[in-house]
N, C-alpha and C positions, 0 to 999 in steps of 0.2 A: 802594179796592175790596177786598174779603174773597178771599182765597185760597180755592181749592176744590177736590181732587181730584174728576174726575167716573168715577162707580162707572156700574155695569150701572143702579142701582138707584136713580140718584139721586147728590146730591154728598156727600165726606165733609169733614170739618174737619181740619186736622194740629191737634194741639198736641205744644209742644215746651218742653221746661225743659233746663236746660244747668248742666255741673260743670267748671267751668273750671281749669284746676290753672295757676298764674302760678309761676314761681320769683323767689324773692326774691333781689335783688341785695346780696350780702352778700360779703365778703371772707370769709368763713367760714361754714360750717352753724351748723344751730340750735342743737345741743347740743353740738358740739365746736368744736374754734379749729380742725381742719383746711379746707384749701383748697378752692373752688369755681371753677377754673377751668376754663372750656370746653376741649375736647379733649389734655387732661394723658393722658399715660403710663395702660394700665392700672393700677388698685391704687398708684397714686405719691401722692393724694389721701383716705388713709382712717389715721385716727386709731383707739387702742383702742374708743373709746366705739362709732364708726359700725361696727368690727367685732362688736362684740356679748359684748366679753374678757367673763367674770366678775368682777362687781365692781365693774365702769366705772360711773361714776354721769352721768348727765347733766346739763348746768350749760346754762339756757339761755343766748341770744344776744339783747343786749336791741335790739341796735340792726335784727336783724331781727322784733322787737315793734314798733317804731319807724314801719318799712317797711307793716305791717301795719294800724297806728293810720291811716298819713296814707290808703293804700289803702281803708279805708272812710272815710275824711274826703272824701276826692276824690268817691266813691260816695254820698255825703250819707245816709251809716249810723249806725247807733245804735254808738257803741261802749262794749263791757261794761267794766263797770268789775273786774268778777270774773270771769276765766276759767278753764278746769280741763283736763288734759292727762289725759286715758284712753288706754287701751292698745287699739288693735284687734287683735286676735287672726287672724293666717293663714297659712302656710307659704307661701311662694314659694323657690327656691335663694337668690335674692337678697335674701333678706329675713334677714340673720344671727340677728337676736332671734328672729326668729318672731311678732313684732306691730310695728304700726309704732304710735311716738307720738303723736295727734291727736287734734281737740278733736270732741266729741260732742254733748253734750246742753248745755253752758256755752262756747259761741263766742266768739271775742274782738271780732266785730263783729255787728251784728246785720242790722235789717232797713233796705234803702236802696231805691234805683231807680238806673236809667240811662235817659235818656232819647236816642230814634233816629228820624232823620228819613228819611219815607219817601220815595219815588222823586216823589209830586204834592207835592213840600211838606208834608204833613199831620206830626205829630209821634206815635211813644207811647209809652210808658212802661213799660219792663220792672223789674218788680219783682224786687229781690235778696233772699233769703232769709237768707243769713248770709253771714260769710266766718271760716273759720278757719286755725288756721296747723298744718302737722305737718310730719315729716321725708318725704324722697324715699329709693325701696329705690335699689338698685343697677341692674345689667345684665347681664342673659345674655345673652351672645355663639354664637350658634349655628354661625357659619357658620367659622369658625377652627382646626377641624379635623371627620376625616368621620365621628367618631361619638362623640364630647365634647361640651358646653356646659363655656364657660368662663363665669366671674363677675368682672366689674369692678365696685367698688364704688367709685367715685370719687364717684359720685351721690348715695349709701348717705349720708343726713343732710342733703343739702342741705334750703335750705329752702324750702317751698311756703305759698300762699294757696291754700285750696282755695274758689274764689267759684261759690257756690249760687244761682241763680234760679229765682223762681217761674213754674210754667207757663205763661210769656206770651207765646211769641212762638207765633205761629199761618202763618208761612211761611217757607222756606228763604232769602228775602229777605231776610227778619227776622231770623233767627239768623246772615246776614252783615254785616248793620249791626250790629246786637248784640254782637257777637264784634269786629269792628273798631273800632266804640266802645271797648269795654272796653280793649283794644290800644291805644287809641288814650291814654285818660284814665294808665292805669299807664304809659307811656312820658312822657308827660308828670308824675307824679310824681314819673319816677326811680325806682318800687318793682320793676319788670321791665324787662327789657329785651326783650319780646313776640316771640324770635325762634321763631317754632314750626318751623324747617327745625334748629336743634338744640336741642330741644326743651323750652327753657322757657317754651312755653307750650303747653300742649295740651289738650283739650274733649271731656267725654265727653256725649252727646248722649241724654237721656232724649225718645222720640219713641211717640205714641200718634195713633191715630184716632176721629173721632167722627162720625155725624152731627149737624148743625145743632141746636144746641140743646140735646144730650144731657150728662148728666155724662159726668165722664172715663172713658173706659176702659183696659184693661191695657196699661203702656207696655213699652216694649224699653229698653236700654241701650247706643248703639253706642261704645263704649270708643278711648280715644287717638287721637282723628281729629288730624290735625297740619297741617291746612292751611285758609283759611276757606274754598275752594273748597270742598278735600272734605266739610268739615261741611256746604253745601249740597246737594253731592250724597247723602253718606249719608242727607240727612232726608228728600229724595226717593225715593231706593231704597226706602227700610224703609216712608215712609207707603205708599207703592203694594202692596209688600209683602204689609202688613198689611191693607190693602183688599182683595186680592186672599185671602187667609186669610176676613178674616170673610163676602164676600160669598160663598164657597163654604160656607157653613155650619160651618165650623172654627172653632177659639178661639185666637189670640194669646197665646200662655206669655210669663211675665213671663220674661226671659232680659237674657242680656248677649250683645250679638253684635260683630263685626268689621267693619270696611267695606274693602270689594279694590275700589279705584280705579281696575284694570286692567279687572274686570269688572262696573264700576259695582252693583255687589252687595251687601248683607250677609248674614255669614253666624255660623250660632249658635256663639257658645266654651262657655259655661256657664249655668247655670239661674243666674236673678239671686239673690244673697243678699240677703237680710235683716238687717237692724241685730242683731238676739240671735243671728246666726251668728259675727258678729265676736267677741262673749263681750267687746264692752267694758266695762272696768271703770278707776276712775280709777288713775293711776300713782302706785306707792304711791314714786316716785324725786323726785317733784315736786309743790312744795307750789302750791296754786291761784294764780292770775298775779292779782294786785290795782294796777292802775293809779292815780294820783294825776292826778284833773281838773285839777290846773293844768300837768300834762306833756302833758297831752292838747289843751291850750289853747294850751300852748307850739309843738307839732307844729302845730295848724289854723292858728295864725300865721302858720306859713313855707307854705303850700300856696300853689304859685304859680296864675298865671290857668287857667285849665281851658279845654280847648274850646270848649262853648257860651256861658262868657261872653268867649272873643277872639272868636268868631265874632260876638257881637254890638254888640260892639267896633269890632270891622273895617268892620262894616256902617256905623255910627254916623259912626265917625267917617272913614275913606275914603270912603264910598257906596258901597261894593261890593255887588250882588250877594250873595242867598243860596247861591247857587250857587258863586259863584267867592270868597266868603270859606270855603264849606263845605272846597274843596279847598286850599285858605291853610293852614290851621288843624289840617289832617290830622296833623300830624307838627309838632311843636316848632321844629326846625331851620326846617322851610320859611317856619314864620308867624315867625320870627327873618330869614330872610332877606329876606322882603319888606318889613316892617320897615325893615329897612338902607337896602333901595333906596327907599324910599316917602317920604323923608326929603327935601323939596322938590323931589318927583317928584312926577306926575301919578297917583295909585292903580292909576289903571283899566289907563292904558298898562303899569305893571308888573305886574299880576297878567295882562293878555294875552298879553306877554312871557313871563314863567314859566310860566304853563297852557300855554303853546303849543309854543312852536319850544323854546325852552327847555326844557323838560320832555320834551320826545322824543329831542333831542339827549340830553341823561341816559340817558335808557332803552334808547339803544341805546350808550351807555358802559360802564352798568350802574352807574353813581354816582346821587348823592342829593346834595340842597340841605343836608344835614349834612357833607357829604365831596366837597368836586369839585374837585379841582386845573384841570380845563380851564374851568371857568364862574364864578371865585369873582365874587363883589357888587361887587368895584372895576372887573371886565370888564365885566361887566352893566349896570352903571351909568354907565360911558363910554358903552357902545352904546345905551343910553338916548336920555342926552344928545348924541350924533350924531344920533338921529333926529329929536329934538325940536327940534334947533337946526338940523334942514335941510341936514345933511353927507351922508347917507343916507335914505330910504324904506326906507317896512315892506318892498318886493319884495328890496332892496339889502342891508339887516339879515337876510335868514335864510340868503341866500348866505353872509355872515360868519359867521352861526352855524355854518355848513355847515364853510366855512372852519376857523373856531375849532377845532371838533373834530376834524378832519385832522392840523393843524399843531398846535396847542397855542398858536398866536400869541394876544395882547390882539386887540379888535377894531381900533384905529387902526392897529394894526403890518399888520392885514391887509386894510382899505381904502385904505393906502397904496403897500402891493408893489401890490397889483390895479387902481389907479387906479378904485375903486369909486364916487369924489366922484357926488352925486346932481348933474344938471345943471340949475341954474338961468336960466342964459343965455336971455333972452326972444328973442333973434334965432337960436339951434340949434333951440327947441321949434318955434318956426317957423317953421322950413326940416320941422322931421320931417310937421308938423301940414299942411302944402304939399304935401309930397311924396304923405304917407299920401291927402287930399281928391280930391288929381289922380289918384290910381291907385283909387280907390275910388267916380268919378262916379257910377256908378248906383246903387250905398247911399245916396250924401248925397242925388239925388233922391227917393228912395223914404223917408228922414229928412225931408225937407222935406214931401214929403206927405203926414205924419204917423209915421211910423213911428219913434217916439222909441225907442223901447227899442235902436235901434243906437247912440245917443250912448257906452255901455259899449263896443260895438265897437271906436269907432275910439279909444274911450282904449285898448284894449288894442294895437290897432295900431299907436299911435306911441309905444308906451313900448316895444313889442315893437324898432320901429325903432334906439328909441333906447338900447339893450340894458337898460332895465329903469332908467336911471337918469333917468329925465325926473322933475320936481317935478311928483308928481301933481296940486297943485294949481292952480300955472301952465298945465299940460297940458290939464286941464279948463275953466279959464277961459280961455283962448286957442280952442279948439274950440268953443267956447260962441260965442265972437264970429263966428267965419268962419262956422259953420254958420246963425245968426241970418238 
C-alpha cells in the first residue's frame, strides 16, 4: 500500500533520493599513507598532503579503489573503467586546500540498484545513480573553549564512497530499509564498517512533495542525519513541513536544511548550491583513474555471498521462514553463527533460539553474535542438544539463559548447581497430574462437558506444580488419558 501524507486538500506523495557518504576501510586515506584510526589524539593523524603544505602532491591509495570496485560489485553496478578526480571548490575552516578532491562528471561506479523488502513481503527496487570515491574534510570543534573553534584534521583525507540514488523511495519506511540494506550489503563486503554513532557512515537526505501523479517538485536537503531512525524522522518532519508550505499558498526554496531530533524539526542552514558553484574543474595533480577488466574480474571473484542470495539460501536449504532467514542474514557474524549451530541441528529450533531468548539476553548485555563471551556457539549448542535430547524443556532453557547471563556459567555447569533436570519419571507426573485433577474437580467436569480449551489449563497447572520441569510431552499424554 502507497504512502500518503494527508493534506487539507487531499493526499500528497513523499519522494525521496538519498547521498550516502560510507567511509572506506582503509589503513590509510586516499591520497596520503597517514592513519585512519577512530578516536586518535587531535591532529596526531595528518600527513603534509591532508594539511594542504605547498607542493604536496597527492598519490592515490589503490587498495581503497579496491574497496570501491567490490562496493559497486556488491550493488550490481556498472563500474567505469575511466574515472577522473575534479576539484570541488569551497571554504570550510576545515577544509585546508579550500576544495576537496572528488569525482563529478566521470564516477568510478555507475548505475546499480538495491533491492528491499517491504513489511507484506512485497519487494522494490531502489535505483543507485553512481558511486564515487573523494577525500573527508576535517572537524571543528566548537565546544573546547568559550569563544574559539578549534580544528582537528585527523579526518582531513580519509576516504569516502559517496553512494547516490535515484529518487525512489516514496516513504520514511523505505529510506529505513534502504539505508539498512545498504549497511547491511558493505559490512558484508568488508568496504565499511557502517558505524554511523562515529560517524562513518552518514545520509544526507534529498526530500520533495507531490501530489499523486504530478512531476517532481522543489526538493530540500537535510544534511548529515547519523542515525536510520533519525533519517525517518527527518523525512517526516520536512515532508509535512513542506505540505504545510505549499498548501498555504508558499513555495518551498530549494535549500539545505538540519534535522534537531530534540525538536523533531528541520531547520534552514543554507540556500542549496549548485554544481557550477563548486567551480569543479579536473585536478590538474591526478592523471584520470583507468581500471584493467581483468583486476576488476579479479575483485567480482572474491565477493562473498551477499544477503539476498544466503537469505535464499537459508530458505532452500534449512526451510526457514522468510521472515526469520531475513533476521539470520542481517549481519554477517549472525548468519555465521547459525550456521555453526545448524550443523546436525534442527534449523528451525536454532533460529527460535537465537531470535528469541537468545537475542534479548544480548540486548540487554549490549553484545552481538559477532562478539559474546557469555553465549559463544559451543554454549548454545550444548543448550540445544539438552533440549532436544530431553535433559531440559523450552520453560527449563530460558531460566538457564537467564542464568547464563548472571553468572557467565556454560548451560550444563548451570543445570547442575540448580538441579534444573526436566522430569521424566512417569509415576511423579502422576502424582502432579492427581494431585492438580483432585484440586481442580469442577474444571475437569465442565472439560468433560465440553469445554476443551481447559486442556492448556491444567498443563499449565501441573507443570506449575512441578516447578516448570515436567516432560511436556509425558504431561500432555498422561492428562489426555485421565481426562478421557
Amino acid at each position: 500500500m502507497s504512502y500518503h501524507i494527508e493534506g487539507r486538500d487531499g493526499p500528497w506523495e513523499i519522494v525521496v533520493g538519498m547521498e550516502v557518504h560510507a567511509q572506506i576501510i582503509s589503513n590509510a586515506k586516499l591520497f596520503s599513507g597517514a592513519a585512519t584510526a577512530f578516536g586518535a589524539p587531535p591532529n596526531s593523524q595528518v600527513s603534509l598532503v591532508d594539511a594542504a603544505f605547498p607542493g604536496m602532491l597527492p598519490v592515490i591509495n589503490r587498495e581503497c579503489v579496491a574497496q570501491a570496485v567490490l562496493s559497486g560489485l556488491g550493488l550490481n553496478a556498472a563500474i567505469n573503467l575511466r574515472s577522473r578526480f575534479d576539484r570541488k571548490n569551497y571554504f570550510y575552516a576545515d577544509l585546508p586546500a579550500g576544495y576537496q578532491i572528488s569525482q563529478y562528471q566521470e564516477p568510478l561506479v555507475g548505475k546499480g540498484a538495491l533491492s528491499i523488502e517491504l513489511a507484506d513481503g512485497s519487494t522494490r527496487e531502489i535505483g543507485i545513480t553512481r558511486l564515487h570515491i573523494e577525500q573527508d574534510a576535517g572537524k571543528s570543534l566548537h565546544d573546547q573553549h568559550p569563544s574559539k573553534s578549534y580544528i582537528d584534521l585527523n579526518r582531513a583525507g580519509v576516504a569516502l564512497m559517496e553512494i547516490v540514488s535515484e529518487p525512489d523511495i516514496r516513504s520514511p519506511e523505505e529510506a529505513g530499509l534502504y539505508l539498512r540494506k545498504l549497511r547491511t550489503i558493505l559490512r558484508y563486503l568488508g568496504t565499511c564498517d557502517g558505524n554511523m554513532e562515529e560517524g562513518s557512515l552518514r545520509a544526507d537526505v534529498n526530500v520533495s512533495v507531490r501530489r499523486p501523479g504530478e512531476g517532481l517538485r522543489t526538493r530540500c536537503e537535510v544534511k548529515n542525519v547519523n542515525s536510520v531512525r533519525f533519517v525517518m524522522q527527518a523525512i517526516e518532519a520536512e515532508a509535512h513541513r513542506q505540505v504545510e508550505v505549499w498548501e498555504a499558498g508558499g513555495e518551498v526554496l530549494q535549500e539545505t536544511r538540519l534535522f534537531d531530533p530534540a525538536r523533531g524539526a528541520t531547520r534552514s542552514m543554507r540556500s542549496k548550491e549548485e554544481a557550477h558553484d563548486y567551480r569543479y574543474f579536473p585536478d590538474p595533480d591526478l592523471v584520470p583513474l583507468t581500471l584493467d577488466p581483468a583486476w576488476i574480474e579479479e575483485l567480482r571473484s572474491a565477493l562473498p555471498e551477499l544477503p539476498d542470495a544466503k537469505k535464499a539460501r537459508f530458505m532452500a536449504e534449512y526451510g526457514l521462514s522468510a521472515y526469520d532467514a531475513s533476521q539470520l542474514v542481517a549481519e554477517a557474524p549472525t548468519a555465521d553463527y547459525f550456521e555453526t549451530l545448524a550443523k546436525g541441528r534442527r534449523a528451525k529450533a536454532v533460529a527460535n533460539l537465537m531470535l528469541g531468548d537468545i537475542q534479548a539476553a544480548l540486548n540487554r548485555l549490549g553484545q552481538s553474535f559477532a562478539a559474546t563471551p557469555t553465549f559463544p556457539s559451543e554454549a548454545v549448542g550444548a543448550l540445544l542438544d539438552m533440549i532436544e535430547d530431553g535433559t531440559i524443556n523450552g520453560r527449563i532453557a530460558k531460566e538457564v539463559i537467564e542464568e547464563m547471563e548472571a553468572s557467565g556459567e556454560g548451560p550444563r555447569a548451570v543445570v547442575a548447581r540448580k538441579g534444573l533436570c526436566q522430569v521424566t519419571d512417569t509415576a511423579a507426573i502422576e502424582e502432579a497430574v492427581t494431585a492438580v485433577l483432585a484440586r481442580e474437580s469442577a474444571k475437569v467436569a465442565e472439560y468433560r462437558a465440553g469445554k476443551e480449551k481447559l486442556f492448556g489449563y491444567f498443563v499449565g497447572q501441573v507443570m506449575k506444580a512441578m516447578g516448570g520441569k515436567g516432560n511436556p510431552a509425558l504431561v500432555n499424554e498422561t492428562l489426555k488419558k485421565r481426562l478421557a
